[in-house]
DRENDO-1510 file (C-alpha; in Angstrom, 1 decimal, always signed):
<recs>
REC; n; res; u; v; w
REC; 1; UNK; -24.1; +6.9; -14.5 .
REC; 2; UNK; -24.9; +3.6; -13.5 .
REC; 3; UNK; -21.6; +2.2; -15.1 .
REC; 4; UNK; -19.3; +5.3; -13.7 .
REC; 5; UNK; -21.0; +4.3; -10.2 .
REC; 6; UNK; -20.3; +0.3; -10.6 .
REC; 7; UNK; -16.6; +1.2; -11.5 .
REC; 8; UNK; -15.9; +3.8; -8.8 .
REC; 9; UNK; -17.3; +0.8; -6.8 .
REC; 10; UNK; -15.2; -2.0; -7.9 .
REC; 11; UNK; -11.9; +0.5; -7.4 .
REC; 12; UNK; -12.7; +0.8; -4.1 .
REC; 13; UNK; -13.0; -2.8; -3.2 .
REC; 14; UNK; -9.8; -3.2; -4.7 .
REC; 15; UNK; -8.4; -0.6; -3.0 .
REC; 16; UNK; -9.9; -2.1; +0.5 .
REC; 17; UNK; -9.3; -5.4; -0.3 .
REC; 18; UNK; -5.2; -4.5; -0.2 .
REC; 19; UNK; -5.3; -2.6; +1.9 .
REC; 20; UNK; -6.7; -5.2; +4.4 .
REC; 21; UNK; -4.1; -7.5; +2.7 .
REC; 22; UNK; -1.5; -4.9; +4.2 .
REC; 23; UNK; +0.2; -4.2; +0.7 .
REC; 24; UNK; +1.6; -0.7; +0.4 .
REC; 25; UNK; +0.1; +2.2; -1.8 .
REC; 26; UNK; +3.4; +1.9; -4.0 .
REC; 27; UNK; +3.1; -1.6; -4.6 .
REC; 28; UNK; -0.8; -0.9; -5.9 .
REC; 29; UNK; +0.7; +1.8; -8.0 .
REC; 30; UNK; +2.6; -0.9; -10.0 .
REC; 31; UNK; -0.1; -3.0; -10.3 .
REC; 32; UNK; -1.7; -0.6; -11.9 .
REC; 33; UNK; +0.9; +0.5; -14.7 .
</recs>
């Protein structure tokens, strides 16, 4: 639990941290493939 919890974290400060960058959600997509 501890592990899923630490990893839905760490997505989400990913996702933040673009987001503040001002990148777009298709640009994030490609980083991830």
């Amino acid at each position: 639990m501890n592990r899923a919890a630490h990893l839905i974290r760490s997505i989400l400060g990913y996702i933040q941290r673009y987001q503040d960058a001002g990148v777009n959600r298709q640009d994030l997509k490609m980083e991830q493939l």
